[in-house]
C-alpha positions as CSV (number, residue, x, y, z in Angstrom):
1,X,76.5,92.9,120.3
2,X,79.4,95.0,119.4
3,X,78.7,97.9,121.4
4,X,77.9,95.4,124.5
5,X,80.9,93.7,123.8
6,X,82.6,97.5,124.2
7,X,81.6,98.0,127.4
8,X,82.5,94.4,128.6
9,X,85.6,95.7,126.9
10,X,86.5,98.6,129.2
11,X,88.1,96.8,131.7
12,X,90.8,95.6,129.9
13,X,93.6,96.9,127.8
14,X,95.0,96.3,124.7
15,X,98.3,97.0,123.0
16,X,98.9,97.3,119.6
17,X,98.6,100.5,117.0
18,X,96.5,103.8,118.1
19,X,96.6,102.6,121.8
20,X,95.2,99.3,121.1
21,X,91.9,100.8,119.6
22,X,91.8,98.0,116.6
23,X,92.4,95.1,118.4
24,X,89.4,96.1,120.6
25,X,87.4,96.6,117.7
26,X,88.0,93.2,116.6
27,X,87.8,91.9,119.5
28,X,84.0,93.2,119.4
29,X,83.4,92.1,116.3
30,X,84.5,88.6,116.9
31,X,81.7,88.5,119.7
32,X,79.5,89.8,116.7
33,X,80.0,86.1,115.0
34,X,79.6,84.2,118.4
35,X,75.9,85.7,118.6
36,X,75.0,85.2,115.3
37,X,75.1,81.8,115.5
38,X,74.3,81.3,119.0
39,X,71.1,83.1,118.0
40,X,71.0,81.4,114.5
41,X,71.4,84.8,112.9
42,X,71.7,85.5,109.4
43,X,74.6,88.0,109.2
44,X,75.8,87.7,105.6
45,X,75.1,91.2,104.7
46,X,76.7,92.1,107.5
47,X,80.0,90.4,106.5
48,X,79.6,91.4,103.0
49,X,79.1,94.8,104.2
50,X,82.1,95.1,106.4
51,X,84.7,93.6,104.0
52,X,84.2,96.9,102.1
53,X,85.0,99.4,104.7
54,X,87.8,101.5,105.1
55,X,90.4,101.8,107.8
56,X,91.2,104.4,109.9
57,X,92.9,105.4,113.0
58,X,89.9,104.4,115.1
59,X,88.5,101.3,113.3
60,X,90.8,98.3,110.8
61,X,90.2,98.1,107.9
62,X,86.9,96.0,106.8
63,X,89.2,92.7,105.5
64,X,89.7,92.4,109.0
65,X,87.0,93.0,110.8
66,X,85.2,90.5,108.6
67,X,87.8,87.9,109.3
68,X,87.5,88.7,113.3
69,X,83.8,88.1,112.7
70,X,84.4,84.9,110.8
71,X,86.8,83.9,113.6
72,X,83.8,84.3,116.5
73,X,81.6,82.2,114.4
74,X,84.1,79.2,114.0
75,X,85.4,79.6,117.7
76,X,81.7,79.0,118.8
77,X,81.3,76.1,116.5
78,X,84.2,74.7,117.7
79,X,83.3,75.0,121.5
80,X,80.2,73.5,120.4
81,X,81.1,70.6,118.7
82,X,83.8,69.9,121.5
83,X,82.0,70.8,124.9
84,X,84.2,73.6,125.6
85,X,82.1,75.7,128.0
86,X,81.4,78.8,126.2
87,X,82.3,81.4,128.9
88,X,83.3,85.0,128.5
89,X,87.0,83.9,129.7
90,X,87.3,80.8,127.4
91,X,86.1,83.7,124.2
92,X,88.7,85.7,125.8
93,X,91.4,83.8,125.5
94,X,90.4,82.5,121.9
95,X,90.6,86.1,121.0
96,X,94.1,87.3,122.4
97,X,95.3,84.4,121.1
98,X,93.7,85.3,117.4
99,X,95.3,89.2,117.8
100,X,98.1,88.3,119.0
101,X,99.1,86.4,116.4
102,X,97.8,89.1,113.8
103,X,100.2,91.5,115.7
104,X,102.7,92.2,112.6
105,X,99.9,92.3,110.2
106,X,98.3,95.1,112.0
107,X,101.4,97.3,112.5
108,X,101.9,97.0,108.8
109,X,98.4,98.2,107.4
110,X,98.1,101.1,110.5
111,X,101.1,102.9,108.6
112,X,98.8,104.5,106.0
113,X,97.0,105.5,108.9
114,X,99.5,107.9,110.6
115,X,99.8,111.0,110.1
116,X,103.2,112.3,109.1
């Protein structure tokens, strides 16, 4: 689902620290939590997995991505318990809405990142 989501990704830009690259990877991951319960999946490995990974200039650090995940899954419950219609443009805006308001946050942690 994440790669998918990459590639579904590639028409579209994002701002934010190293060109953007961790929002997108959120931004994937959140579709990570939409599947799983969509498909009724059992991903807490996966979250407990992911809250332990590092950073880096590529990828955010593993708090984060867990919490995108967490965010899919509660935004599909959400459009599920109130007939939103679960489109790729209504996920789309739930996400941009969810990074942009982690803007500052992401700045912040992406300075142990860069190189000096």
């Amino acid at each position: 689902t994440h790669e998918c989501a990459h590639r579904y990704y590639q028409q579209f830009s994002f701002d934010g620290p190293f060109e953007g690259h961790w929002k997108e990877e959120l931004a994937c991951d959140f579709y990570m939590g939409i599947r799983s319960v969509l498909q009724q999946m059992n991903i807490r490995g996966v979250l407990n997995g992911m809250y332990k990974l590092s950073g880096s200039p590529t990828h955010p650090d593993g708090d984060l991505r867990k919490d995108a995940i967490q965010f899919g899954i509660t935004t599909v419950l959400q459009f599920l318990n109130n007939g939103t219609p679960r489109t790729s443009e209504n996920f789309h805006k739930a996400i941009l809405s969810y990074l942009c308001a982690l803007d500052m946050d992401l700045y912040a942690r992406a300075a142990k990142y860069i190189q000096r």
